[in-house]
N, C-alpha and C positions, 0 to 999 in steps of 0.2 A: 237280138237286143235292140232298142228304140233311141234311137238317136238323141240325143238329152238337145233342150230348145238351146239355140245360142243368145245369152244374153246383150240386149241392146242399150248399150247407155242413155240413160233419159229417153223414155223410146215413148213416154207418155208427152212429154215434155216438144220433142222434137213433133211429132203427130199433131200436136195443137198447133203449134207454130204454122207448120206445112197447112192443115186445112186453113187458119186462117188468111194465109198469104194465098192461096187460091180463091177461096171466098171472095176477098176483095179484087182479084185479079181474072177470075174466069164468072165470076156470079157464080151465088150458091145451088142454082137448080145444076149448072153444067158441070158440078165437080163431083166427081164420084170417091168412092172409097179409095179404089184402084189409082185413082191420081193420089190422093194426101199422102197413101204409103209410099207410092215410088219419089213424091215430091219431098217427103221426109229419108228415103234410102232405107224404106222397109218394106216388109214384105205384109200383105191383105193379111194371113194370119197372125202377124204380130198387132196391124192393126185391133184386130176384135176380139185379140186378148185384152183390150184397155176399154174398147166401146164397142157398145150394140151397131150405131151405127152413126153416119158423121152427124145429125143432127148432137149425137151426146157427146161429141167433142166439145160441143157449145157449155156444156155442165160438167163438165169434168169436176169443177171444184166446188158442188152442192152437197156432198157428203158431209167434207169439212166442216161449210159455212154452216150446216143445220146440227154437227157435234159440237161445232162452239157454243152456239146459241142454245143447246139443250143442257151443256155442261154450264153456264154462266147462268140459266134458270136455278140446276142443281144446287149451286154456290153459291147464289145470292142470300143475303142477310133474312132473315124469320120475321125481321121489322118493318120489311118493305113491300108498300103494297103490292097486287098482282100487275097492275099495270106498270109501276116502275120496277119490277123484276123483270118485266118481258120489252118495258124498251130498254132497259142497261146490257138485256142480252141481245138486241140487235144493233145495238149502237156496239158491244165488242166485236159483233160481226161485220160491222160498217168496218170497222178502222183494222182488223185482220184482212180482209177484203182489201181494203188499200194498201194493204203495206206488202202484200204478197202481190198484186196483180199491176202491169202495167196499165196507166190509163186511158192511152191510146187501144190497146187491145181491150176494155172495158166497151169503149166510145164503140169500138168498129162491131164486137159481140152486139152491142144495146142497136146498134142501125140493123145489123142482122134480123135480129129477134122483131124489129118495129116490123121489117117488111113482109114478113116470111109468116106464113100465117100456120105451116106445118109445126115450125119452131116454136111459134105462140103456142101452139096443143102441148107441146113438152114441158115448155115453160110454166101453162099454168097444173099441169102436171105435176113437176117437182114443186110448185108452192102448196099447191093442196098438201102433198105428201111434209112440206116443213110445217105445215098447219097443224097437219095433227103428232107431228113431231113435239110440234111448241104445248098442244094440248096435254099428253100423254104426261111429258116433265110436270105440268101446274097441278096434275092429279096426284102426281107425286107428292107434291106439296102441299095435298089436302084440298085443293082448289076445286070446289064444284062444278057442276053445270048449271046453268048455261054460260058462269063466269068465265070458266074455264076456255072455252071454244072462241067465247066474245074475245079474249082476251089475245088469243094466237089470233086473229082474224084482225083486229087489231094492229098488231104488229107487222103482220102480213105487209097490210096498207100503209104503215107509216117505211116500213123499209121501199115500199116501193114506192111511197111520191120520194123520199130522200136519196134515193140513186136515181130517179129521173133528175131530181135538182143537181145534185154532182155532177153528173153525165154531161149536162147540158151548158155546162159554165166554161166559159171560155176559159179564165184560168183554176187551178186545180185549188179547192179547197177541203177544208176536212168535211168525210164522209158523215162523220160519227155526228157533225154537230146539224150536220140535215135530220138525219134523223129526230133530234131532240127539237129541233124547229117545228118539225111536223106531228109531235107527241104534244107538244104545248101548244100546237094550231086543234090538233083532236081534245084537249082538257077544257080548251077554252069552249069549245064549241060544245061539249058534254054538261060543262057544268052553266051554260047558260047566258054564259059570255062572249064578245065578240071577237071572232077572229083577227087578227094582224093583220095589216098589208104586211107585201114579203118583204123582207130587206132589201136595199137596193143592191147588193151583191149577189142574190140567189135569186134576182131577174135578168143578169147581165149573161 
């Protein structure tokens, strides 16, 4: 008879931790699997029960962040345009994003990913893949094409200048209202009109 697995308390939890304190403390090419497990007090098979491999410790939490954003498309009002459906549902994933993640471990992930050009292939990997996540929902809702595609693609880029603005701010402000800065910098510019300068808080 097969020895039943012994279960690990937070063994997803403690793994992220352990790679990232290596990460910052060995460099990320020097850390192997073999090191996060034993630096977390697991074993490489318990590791790769959670990740393919340590690059996807870095996304552990993309599943989440793309079932928020596809359920809050789902939910949203009949009344509202396509683009204000898909920035309300990146903006609840801006502020679930904040309110679950340290942003110190944000800042040190976001340096990770700047430098690591392996982790960039991942990274724009899982966006394609919330890209057509975001599509598949607007189809749901009747949303054509090319509106449709335009529209996750969109979004795409407004979440990602509004977490480079958060990231980079010396003190910590809301996630959610970058994003809507960067949806009214994209309106302005669509409908003909002239961009903002940023505020002087989201250049500090």
């Amino acid at each position: 008879m097969a020895a039943m697995a012994r279960w690990e308390p937070d063994a997803r939890g403690r793994l992220e931790k352990a790679a990232m304190e290596l990460f910052q403390k060995r460099g990320y090419v020097q850390t192997t699997v073999e090191d996060i497990a034993a630096h977390a007090g697991l074993t490489e098979r318990t590791f790769f029960r959670y990740f393919t491999d340590k690059r996807e410790v870095l996304f552990s939490g993309s599943k989440d962040l793309e079932q928020t954003i596809v359920e809050r498309i789902q939910s949203a009002s009949g009344e509202a345009s396509t683009l204000e459906v898909v920035v309300g549902a990146f903006e609840a994933a801006g502020a679930a994003l904040q309110e679950r993640r340290d942003l110190n471990f944000v800042r040190a992930r976001y340096a990770l990913v700047s430098k690591h050009s392996e982790i960039q292939e991942r990274e724009l990997i899982k966006l394609a893949s919330l890209a057509a996540a975001v599509t598949k929902a607007l189809h749901a809702r009747g949303v054509a094409e090319p509106a449709a595609s335009l529209a996750a693609e969109a979004g795409i880029a407004i979440f990602k200048i509004g977490f480079e603005r958060w990231v980079r701010e010396r003190k910590q402000h809301d996630f959610a209202a970058h994003i809507r800065e960067a949806a009214a910098t994209l309106q302005a510019l669509t409908s003909g009109g002239k961009a903002q300068a940023a505020p002087a808080r989201a250049r500090r």
